[in-house]
N, C-alpha and C positions, 0 to 999 in steps of 0.2 A: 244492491248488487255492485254498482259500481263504484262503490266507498272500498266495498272490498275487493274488489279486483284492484284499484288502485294502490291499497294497503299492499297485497300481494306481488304485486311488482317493484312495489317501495324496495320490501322485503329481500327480493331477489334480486334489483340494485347494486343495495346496501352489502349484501352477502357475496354478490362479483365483483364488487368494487374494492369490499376485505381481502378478498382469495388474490386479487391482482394484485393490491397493493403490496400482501407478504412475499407474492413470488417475484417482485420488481424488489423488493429490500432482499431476499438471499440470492438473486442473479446482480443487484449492486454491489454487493460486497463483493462477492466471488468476481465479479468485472474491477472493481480496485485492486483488488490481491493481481489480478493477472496483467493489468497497468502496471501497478509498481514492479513486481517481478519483470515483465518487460524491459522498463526504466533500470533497475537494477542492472539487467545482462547487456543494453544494449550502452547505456550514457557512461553508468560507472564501469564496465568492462573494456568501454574505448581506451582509461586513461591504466585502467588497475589491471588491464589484460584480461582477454574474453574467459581464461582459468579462474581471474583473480588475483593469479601467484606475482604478480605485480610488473608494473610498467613505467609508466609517465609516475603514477602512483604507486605508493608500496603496495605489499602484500597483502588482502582482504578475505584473506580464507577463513572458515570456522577455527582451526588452531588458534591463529593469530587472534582474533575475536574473540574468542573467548577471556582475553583478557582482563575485557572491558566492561564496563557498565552498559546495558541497552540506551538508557539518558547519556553517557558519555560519549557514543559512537552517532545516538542522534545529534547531538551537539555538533557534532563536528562536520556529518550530514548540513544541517540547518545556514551552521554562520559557517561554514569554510575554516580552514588554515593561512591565516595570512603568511606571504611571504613564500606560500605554496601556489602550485597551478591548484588545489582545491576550492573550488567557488563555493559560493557559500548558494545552497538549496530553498532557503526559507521563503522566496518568492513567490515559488513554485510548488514545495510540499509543504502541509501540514505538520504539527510536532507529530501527530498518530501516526502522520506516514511513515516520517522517518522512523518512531519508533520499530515499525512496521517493518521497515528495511533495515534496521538494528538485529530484529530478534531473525531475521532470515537470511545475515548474514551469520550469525552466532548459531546458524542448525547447518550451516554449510548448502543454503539453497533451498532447501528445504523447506 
């Protein structure tokens, strides 16, 4: 009896510990996306204007962005523009981030 009561709590564990761990993997991601979007409106809209439609920095709107490669606009994310106020990211984000902040800058925020 109490091989299988033990079993049965294993059980139901094992099964709470699955259920938490997937709903902490889609509330993480959804908490990165809301990070970086954050990041996006507050860091790069101090230099590129809270629109985008440019500042300290040029213009980073969807139009403008769509010109680019998502790898090209990360790039420039990651190492900066030398010779620009553009610092260069890669410290601090991931290539996934930036790509990340590539493809949502290229939907217009979105």
């Amino acid at each position: 009896m109490r091989d299988g009561l033990h079993h049965i709590l294993g059980l139901a564990t094992a099964f709470l510990l699955a259920s938490i761990g997937a709903a902490l993997a889609d509330s993480s991601e959804e908490a990165r996306e809301q990070k970086l979007e954050r990041l996006v409106r507050q860091d790069c809209g101090s230099c590129h204007g809270m629109t985008f439609k440019g500042g300290l920095g040029p213009d980073i709107r969807a139009e403008r962005m769509a010109g680019f490669t998502p790898s090209a606009i990360a790039a420039v994310i990651l190492d900066g523009v030398p010779g620009t106020p553009m610092p260069p990211w890669r410290g601090l984000l991931s290539e996934e981030d930036a790509l990340w902040i590539a493809e949502y800058l290229r939907k217009g925020g979105r």
